[in-house]
N, C-alpha and C positions, 0 to 999 in steps of 0.2 A: 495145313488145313486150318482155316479158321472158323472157328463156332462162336456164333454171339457175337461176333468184333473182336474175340480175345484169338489171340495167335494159339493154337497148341502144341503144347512141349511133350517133350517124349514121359513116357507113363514114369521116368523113372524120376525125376526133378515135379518138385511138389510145388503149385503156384499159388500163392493166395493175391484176391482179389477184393478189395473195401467197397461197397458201393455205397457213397452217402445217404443215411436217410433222408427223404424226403417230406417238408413239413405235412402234417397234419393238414393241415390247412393253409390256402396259399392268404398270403395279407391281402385286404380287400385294398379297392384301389381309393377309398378312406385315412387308413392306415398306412399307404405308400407316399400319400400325399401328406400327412404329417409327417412323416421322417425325412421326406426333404422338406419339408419348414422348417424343422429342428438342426437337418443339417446345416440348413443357409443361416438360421439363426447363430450357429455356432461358428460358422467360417465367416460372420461379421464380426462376433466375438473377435474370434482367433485377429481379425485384421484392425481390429482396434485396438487391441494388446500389441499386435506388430508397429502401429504409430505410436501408440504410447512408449517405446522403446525406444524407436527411431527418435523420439522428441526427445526422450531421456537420453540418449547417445550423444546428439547432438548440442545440448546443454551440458553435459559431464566436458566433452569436446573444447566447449568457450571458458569451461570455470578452468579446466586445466591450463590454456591458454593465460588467463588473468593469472593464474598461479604460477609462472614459469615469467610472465612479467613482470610482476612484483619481486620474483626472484631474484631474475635478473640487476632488479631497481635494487634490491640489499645488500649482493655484492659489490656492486660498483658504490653504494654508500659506505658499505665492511673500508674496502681500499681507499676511498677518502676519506675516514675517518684515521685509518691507519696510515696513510702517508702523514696525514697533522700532526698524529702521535709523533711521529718520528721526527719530525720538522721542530716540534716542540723539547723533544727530550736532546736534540742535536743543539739548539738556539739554548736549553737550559745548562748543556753542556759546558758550551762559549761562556755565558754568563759565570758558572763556576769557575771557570778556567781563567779569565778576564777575574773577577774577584780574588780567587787565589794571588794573581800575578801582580796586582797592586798590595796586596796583603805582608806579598814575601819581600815587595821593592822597600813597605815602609819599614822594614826590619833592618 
C-alpha cells in the first residue's frame, strides 16, 4: 500500500524518512543572477589558472630539455677531457721510460 509516495512496511520494521527543509524564502531572480556571475566569474578564474599551468608545464618542459642537453654536452666533454688525460699520462709515461733508458745506457 502506498501512502504519501512512501511504500508501507509492516507495523513491525520502523522507517524513518528526512524531508529537506525548504528555504524560507526562495532567491529572488536578482540574487540567482548574481550567483551565476560569480560562478562564470570564477570558472574564468579557474581557466586562467588552468593556462597559467599549461604555460608553466610547457616552459618547465623546454628548460628540462636545455638541461638534459647541456648534460649531454659535459659528458661528452667529462670523456674528452679524460681520454687527454690518459693520452698525456701514457705519452709522459714513454717520455720517462725514453729518459730512464738513455740514463741507464750512459752508465
Amino acid at each position: 500500500m502506498l501512502i504519501f509516495g512512501l511504500r508501507h512496511r509492516s507495523s513491525r520494521s520502523a522507517c524513518r524518512v528526512t524531508i529537506s527543509r525548504l528555504p524560507e524564502q526562495l532567491p529572488t531572480q536578482m540574487e540567482l543572477e548574481q550567483r551565476v556571475r560569480a560562478v562564470e566569474r570564477r570558472e574564468r578564474q579557474l581557466d586562467q589558472a588552468l593556462a597559467a599551468l599549461a604555460s608553466q608545464r610547457e616552459q618547465l618542459a623546454a628548460i628540462q630539455a636545455e638541461y638534459e642537453r647541456r648534460r649531454e654536452g659535459l659528458l661528452e666533454r667529462t670523456r674528452e677531457v679524460e681520454a687527454e688525460r690518459r693520452r698525456l699520462r701514457a705519452e709522459r709515461a714513454e717520455v720517462v721510460a725514453h729518459g730512464l733508458s738513455q740514463n741507464h745506457a750512459l752508465h
